[in-house]
N, C-alpha and C positions, 0 to 999 in steps of 0.2 A: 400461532404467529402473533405474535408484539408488534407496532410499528412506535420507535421512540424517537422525538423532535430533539437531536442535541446540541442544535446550536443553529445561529446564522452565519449561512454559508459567506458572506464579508467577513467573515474571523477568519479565514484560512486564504492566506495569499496564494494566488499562481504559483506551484514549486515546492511547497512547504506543507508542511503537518500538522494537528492537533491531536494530542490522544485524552480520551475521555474514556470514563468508567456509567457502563450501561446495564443493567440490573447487575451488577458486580461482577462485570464482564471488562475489562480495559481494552478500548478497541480505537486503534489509529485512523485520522480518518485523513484520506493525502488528496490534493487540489492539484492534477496535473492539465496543464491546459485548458483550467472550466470545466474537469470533468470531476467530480468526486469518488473516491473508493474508499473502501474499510475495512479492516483486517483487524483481525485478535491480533492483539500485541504480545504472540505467542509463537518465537520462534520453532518447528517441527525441529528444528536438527538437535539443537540441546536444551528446549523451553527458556530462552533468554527472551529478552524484551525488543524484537524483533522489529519493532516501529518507531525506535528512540534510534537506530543504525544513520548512519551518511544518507543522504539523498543525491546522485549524482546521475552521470551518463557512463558511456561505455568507451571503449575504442573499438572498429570495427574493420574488416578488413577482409575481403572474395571480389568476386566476383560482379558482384551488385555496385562494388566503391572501385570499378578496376584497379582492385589488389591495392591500391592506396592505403592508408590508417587516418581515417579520421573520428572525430569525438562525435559522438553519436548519443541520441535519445536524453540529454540532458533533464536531469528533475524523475526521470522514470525508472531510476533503479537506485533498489533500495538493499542497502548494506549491514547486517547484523552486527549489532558490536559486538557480538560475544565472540564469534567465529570469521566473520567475515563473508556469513554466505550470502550470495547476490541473489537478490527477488523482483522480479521485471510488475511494478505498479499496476499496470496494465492488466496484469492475468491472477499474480501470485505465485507464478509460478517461481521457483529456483532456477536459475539460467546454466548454472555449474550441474546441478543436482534435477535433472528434469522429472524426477518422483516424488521429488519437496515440493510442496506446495503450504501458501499461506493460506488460514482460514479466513475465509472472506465473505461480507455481510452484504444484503443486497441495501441500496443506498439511494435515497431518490429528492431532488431538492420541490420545495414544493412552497411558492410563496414565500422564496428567497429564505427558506428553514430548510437546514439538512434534517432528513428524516432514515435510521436505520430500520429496519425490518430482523429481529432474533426468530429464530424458530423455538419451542420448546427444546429440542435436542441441545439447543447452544447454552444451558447454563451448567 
């Protein structure tokens, strides 16, 4: 395991993304709510560029919003431009496609420096 410092975490506003290249790895790193996450910028569906997509929210609608539509989770879902497939920030996971998942780096800020962690396998 690597741990590599890529940046200060002030470079990434609430909502918004940076993508950086980590021993020649390109990996998105997304600031939702003060929390940071990092994903290969490697869409599973068709290898597009999976971290350069929309960043937005959802509409949502059961049981939980009685039966309402409202916009929901703003900043936390992330949209591929190649296809369109949706990826919930949070997890990685695909929201349409719940066997898609995004690869994702463990992330930790440490003295106001984002710091990711590669394992061997990830080059």
């Amino acid at each position: 395991m690597a741990k590599y410092e890529v940046m200060h975490a002030s470079e990434i506003s609430e909502g918004s993304r940076q993508i950086v290249t980590v021993a020649g790895i390109e990996i998105g790193i997304f600031n939702v709510k003060g929390k940071f996450y990092a994903y290969r910028n490697l869409c599973p569906h068709e290898g597009g560029s999976a971290c350069k997509g929309a960043l937005t929210g959802h509409l949502a609608q059961g049981p939980e919003t009685n039966w309402d539509l409202i916009w929901d989770r703003e900043d936390e879902i992330l949209y591929c431009p190649s296809h369109a497939t949706d990826f919930d920030i949070l997890t990685g996971e695909s929201i349409a496609r719940k066997l898609m998942r995004l690869q994702s780096y463990p992330v930790k800020v440490e003295d106001g420096k984002i710091k990711i962690t590669l394992s061997e396998l990830d080059s």
